[in-house]
N, C-alpha and C positions, 0 to 999 in steps of 0.2 A: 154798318149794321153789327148788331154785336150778336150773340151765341143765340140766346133765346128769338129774338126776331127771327133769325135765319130760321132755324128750328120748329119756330111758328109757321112761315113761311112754303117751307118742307113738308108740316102738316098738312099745311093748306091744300095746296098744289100739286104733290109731289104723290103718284101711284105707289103704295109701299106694298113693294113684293117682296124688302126686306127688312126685317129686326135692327131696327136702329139702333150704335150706339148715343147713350146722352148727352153727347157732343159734338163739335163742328168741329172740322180737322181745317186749318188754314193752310198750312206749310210744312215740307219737309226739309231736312238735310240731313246725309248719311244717313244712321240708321233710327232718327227719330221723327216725330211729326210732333205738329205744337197746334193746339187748337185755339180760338177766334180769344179765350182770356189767358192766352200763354204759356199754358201748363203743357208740357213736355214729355211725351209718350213713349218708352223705348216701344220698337216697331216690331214684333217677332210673328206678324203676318204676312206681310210686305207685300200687301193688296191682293192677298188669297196667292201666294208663289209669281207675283206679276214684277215687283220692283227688286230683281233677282244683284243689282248693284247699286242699292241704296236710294236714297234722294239726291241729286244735283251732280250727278254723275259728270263733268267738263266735257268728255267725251261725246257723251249722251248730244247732251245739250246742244257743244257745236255742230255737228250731223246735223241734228234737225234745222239748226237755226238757216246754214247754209243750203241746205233743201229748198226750205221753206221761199226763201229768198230767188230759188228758181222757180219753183214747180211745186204748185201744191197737191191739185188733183188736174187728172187727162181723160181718167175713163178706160177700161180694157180694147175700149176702141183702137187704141194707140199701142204700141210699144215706149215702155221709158228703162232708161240706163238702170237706175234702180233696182225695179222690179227683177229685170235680168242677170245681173248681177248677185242680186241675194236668191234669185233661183238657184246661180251655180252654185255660189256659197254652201246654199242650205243640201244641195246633190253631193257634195266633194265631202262634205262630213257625214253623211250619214253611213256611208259604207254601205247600201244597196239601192238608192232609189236613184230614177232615171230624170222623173220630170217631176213638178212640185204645181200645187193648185193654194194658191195664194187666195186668203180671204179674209175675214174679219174679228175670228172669234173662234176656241175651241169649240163649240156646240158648231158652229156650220163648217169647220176640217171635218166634223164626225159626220155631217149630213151629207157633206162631201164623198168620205170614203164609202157610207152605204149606199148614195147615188150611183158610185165607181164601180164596188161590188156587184149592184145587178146589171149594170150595163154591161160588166164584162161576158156576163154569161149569155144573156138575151140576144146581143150584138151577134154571138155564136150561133144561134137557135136552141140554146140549152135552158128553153122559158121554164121550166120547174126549179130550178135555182133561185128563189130568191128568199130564202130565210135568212137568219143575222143567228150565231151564239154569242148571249155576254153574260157575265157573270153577277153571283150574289153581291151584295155589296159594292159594285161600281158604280162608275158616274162617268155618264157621256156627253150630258147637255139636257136642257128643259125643251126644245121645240119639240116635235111629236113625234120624228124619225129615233131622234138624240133620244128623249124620254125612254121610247118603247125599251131602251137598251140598258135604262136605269130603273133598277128594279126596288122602288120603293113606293107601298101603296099612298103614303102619305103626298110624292108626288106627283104616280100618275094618276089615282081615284077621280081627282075631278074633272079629268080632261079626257078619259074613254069616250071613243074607239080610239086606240091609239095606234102606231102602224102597224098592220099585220106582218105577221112572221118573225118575231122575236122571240129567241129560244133562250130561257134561263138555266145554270146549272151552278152547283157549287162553285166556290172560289176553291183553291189549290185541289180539286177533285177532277181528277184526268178521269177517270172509269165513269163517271157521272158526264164528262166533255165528249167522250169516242161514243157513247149512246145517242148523240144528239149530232152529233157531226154527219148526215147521212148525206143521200144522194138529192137533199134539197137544198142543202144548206149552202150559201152562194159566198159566204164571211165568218170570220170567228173576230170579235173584239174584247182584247182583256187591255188593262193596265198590268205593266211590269210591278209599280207599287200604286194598290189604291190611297189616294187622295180623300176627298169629300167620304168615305165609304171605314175610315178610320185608320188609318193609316198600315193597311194590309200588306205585308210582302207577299209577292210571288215565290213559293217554291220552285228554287230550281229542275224537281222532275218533273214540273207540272208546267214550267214555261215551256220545255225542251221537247215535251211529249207533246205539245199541242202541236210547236211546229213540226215534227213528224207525222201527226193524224193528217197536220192542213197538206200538208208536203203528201204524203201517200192517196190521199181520196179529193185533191184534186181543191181544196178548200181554200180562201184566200185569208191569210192572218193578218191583224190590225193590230197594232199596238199604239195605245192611247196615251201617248207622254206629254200630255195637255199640262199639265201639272207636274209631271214626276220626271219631266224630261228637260235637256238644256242644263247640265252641271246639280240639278238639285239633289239627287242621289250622291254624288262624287265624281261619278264617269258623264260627259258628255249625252249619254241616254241612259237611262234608266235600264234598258234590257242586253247592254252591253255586257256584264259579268257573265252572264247565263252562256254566251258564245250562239248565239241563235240571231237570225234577222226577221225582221216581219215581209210584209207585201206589199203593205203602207205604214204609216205612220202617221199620226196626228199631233200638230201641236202649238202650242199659243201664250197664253200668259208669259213668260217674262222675255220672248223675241221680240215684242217692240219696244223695249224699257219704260215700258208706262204709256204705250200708246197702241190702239188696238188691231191685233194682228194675229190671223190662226194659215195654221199651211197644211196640208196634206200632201207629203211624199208617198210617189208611188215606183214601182218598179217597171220593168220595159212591157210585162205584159197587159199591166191594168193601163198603161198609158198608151198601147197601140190600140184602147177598144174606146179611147176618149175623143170625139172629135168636135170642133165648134158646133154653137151652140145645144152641147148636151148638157152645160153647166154655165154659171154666170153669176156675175156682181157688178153693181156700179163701181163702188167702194172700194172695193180689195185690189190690193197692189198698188195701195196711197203711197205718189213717190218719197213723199217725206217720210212715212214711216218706216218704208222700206229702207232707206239714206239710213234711219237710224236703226232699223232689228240689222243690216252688216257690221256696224259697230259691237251691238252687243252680241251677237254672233259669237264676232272675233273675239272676243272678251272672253267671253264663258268657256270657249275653248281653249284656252292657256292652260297650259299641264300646271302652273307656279296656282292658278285658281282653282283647279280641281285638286292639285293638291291638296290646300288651302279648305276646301271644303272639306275632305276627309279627316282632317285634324281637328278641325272644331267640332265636327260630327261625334266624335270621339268624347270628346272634351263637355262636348251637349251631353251623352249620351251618360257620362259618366257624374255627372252633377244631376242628372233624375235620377238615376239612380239611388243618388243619395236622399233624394226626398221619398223616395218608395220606401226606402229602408227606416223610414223617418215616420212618413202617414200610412197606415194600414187601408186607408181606405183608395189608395193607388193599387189595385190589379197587376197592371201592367204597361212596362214603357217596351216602345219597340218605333222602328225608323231604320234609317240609311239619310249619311251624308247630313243635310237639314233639312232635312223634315220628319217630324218626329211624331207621334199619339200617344199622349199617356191617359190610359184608360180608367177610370174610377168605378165606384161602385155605386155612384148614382148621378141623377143630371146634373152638369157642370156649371151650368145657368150661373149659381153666383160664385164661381171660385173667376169666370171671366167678367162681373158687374165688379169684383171688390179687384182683381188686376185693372180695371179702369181705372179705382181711385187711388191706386198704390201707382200709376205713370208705368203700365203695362200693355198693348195691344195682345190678347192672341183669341184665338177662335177655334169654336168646334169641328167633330167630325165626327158627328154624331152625338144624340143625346148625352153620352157620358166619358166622351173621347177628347180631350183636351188637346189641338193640333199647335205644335209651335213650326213656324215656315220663317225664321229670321232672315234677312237678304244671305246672298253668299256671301258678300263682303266681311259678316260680322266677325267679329273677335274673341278674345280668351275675356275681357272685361265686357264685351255687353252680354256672353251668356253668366257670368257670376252676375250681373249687375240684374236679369232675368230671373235667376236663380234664387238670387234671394229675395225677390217682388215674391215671386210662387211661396216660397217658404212660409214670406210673411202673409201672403192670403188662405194658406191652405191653414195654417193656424189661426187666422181669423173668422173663417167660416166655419172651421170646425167648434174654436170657442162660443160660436153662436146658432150651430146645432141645425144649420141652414143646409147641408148634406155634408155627405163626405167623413163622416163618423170612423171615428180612431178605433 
């Protein structure tokens, strides 16, 4: 079948809860994809922060294959080598958590951790405990627990009642977080850097002071590295610089190397109030995928890789720059490691419709927030090679008055 059939096909058939690009993607390698008539896309999404070492990783590849070739799925019924193993894995790196709740997908680590949250207090008899703080601008997931925690009416307007007890307050505003932090409050969930939300940093007195509120009034902190965790920063997690630990942790996209895997690290006291059947998946802790998130684990851990990623960061970071200084209608660039948002002054709709035809992937974060997430792999030649894709679209959309005015 060629492009348009598929496509047709996908119309047909296919529930669209998302904004298609106008193309089939057939295949990757490294750090491109090529779609169904050949044309060659450098990658600088890499499946929303999921394909964090490119396409056809060897490594990748054989893990699974050898998996595969024992055990595909068991069922939580069972114990597998696997599973247990990337438990310890995923416990020995994190520097505070004890036990690990293996499942499918960031959105259910996050349904995860606020199931975790009130069971820890309830279990106690401390039934007034069950609110959630998260902040402006984040993103936890679309189910209805996940939602309530992502504070965008365009999200959650159609699908009210949503969970009760979700408390919103500004992003890096600590006096606006200790007013909400009270004696009901059973969780606090922020991201170190938001993702989906435009590419936010945390301030450092504002990550440090939460954990001191959560820490003094008895409150459990979540740190949501769905996206922003696993090398994507530079350090191994995302809230490593700050010198602060969470209570949990959440995280997913790029631990299975393109296959789907969320976990929830918890610490020894959220995991003494968890007992069978308080939680549950067919699915999660598929031994194959598990065979393959120890590989990429071990990968993304490499001090020569997170090196690696701080250098290019730099190097990213300093090639926008030069297009800001370039197009006035750039705001603002801002990021850590790879992952970046350069912010414009209006919707960014066609600066990423004319990077399609210019053999560009990247994607929003936000109406006007332009997100590049290149794999960690990439190099000094695919962000020029990037670099001058943007150049030549941002002058093509401006030449045609389509946004983004000089």
């Amino acid at each position: 079948m060629n492009g348009e059939d598929i496509l047709a096909l996908d119309e047909r058939y296919v529930l669209h809860t998302y904004a298609r690009a106008p193309f089939v993607v057939e295949r990757g390698q490294g750090l491109y994809v090529y779609d169904t008539d050949g044309k060659r896309y450098l990658d600088f999404v890499s499946g929303i922060a999921v394909n964090a070492l490119g396409y056809g990783d060897h490594d990748i590849l054989e893990a699974l294959q050898a998996q595969a070739g024992k055990l595909m799925h068991i069922s939580n019924l069972y114990c597998s080598a696997p599973q247990a193993q990337l438990a310890q894995q995923l416990v020995q790196a994190s520097g505070f958590a004890d036990k690990v709740f293996l499942c499918n997908s960031g959105t259910e680590a996050v349904e995860a951790a606020i199931k975790f949250s009130r069971k820890c207090y309830s279990q106690s008899g401390v039934a007034n405990r069950t609110e959630i703080l998260a902040f402006t601008d984040g993103f936890h997931g679309r189910t209805l627990g996940a939602l309530a925690l992502t504070p965008r009416a365009h999200y959650q307007d159609p699908f009210r009642p949503l969970m009760p007890g979700a408390k919103i307050a500004s992003f890096n505003d600590l006096d606006a977080a200790s007013k909400l932090l009270d004696e009901n409050t059973c969780a606090c969930i922020v991201e170190p850097l938001q993702g989906e939300g435009g590419v936010n940093i945390a301030d450092e007195q504002f990550l440090r002071g939460l954990r001191s509120l959560c820490s003094e009034r008895g409150i459990l902190l979540i740190f949501d590295e769905v996206q922003c965790g696993l090398g994507r920063t530079g350090t191994l997690w995302a809230h490593q610089p700050y010198g602060v630990s969470p209570d949990m942790m959440t995280l997913a996209k790029p631990l299975g190397g393109g296959l789907p895997i969320g976990a929830t690290l918890v610490n020894a006291q959220v995991a003494a109030a968890i007992q069978p059947g308080d939680h549950g998946s067919t699915f999660a802790a598929n031994p194959v995928i598990c065979a393959t998130a120890q590989v990429v684990l071990a990968k993304l851990s490499q001090p020569d890789l997170l090196a690696h990623v701080n250098a290019q960061g730099r190097y990213l970071e300093q090639k926008l720059n030069v297009l800001q200084a370039k197009f006035k209608s750039i705001k603002s660039v801002r990021g850590r490691g790879l992952i970046w948002g350069v912010e414009f002054d209006d919707d960014i709709a066609p600066i990423i419709a004319s990077a399609y035809a210019n053999g560009l992937l990247t994607c929003k974060a936000g109406a006007k927030v332009l997100r590049l997430l290149p794999p960690l792999v990439a190099d000094q030649q695919a962000i020029d090679e990037a670099a001058g894709i943007l150049d030549k679209c941002l002058t093509e959309v401006n030449g045609k008055g389509q946004c983004c005015g000089r």
